[in-house]
C-alpha positions in Angstrom: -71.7 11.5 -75.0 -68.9 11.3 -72.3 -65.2 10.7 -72.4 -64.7 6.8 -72.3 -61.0 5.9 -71.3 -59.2 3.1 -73.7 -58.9 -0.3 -72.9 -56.2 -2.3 -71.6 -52.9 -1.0 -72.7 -54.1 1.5 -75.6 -53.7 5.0 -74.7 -56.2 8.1 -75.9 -55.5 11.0 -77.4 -57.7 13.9 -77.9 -57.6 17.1 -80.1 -60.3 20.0 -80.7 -59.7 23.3 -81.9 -61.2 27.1 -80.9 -60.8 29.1 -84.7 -61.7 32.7 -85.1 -62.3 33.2 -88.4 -62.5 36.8 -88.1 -58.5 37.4 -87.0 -57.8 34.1 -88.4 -56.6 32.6 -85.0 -56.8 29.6 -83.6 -55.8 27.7 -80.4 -55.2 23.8 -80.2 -55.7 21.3 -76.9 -54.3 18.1 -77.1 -54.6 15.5 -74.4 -53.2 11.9 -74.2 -54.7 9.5 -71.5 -54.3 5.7 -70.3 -56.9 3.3 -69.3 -57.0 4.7 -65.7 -58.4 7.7 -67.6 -54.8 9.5 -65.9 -54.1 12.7 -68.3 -50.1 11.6 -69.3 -50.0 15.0 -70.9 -51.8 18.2 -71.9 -50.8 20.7 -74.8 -52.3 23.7 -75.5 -50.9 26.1 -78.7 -52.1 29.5 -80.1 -51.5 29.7 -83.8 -52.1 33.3 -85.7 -52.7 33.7 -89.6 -54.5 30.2 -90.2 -56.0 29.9 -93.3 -59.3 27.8 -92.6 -60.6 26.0 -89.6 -60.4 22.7 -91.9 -56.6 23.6 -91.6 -56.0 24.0 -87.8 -58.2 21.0 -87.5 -55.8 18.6 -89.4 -52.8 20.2 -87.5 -54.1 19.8 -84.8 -54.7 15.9 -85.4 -51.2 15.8 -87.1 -49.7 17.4 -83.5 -51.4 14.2 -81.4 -50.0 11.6 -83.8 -46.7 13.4 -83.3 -47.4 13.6 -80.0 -48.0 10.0 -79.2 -45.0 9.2 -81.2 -42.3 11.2 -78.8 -44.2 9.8 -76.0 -43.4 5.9 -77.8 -46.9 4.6 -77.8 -47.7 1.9 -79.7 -51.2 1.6 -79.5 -53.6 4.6 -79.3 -57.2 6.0 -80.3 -57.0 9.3 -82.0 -60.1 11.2 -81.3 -61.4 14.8 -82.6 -64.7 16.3 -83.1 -64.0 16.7 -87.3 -65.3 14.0 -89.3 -64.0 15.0 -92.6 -60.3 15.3 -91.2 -60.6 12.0 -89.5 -61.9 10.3 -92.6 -58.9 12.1 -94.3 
């Protein structure tokens, strides 16, 4: 399945996670798109000591809400590749 861009004047953002469970580290990508499929911005964080990959998931979803807020949107699509924290 591909990357469809949002409609109209609804903006996309996207989250997924890389989590080594190993040393407990994890990074976070975050992008945020309009309907011209333009990337508005991108985010990428490194976290250390990270307690599960269930965690880093829902702060990762947690930082695109945020960051759709700063940016003042008022419409969006939240998408992530975790079912359980998007059902949460």
């Amino acid at each position: 399945i591909s990357w469809c861009p949002p409609v109209g004047s609804i903006f996309k953002l996207n989250f997924d996670v890389a989590f080594d469970d190993s040393r407990a580290k994890s990074v976070l990508v975050e992008v945020a798109r309009n309907s011209s499929g333009e990337v508005l911005t991108f985010k990428t964080v490194a976290h250390g000591e990270v307690a599960s990959s269930f965690a880093v998931e829902a702060l990762a979803c947690l930082q695109a809400v945020f960051m759709g807020k700063q940016m003042g949107f008022t419409s969006v699509i939240i998408e992530g590749d975790s079912v359980s924290i998007i059902k949460k």
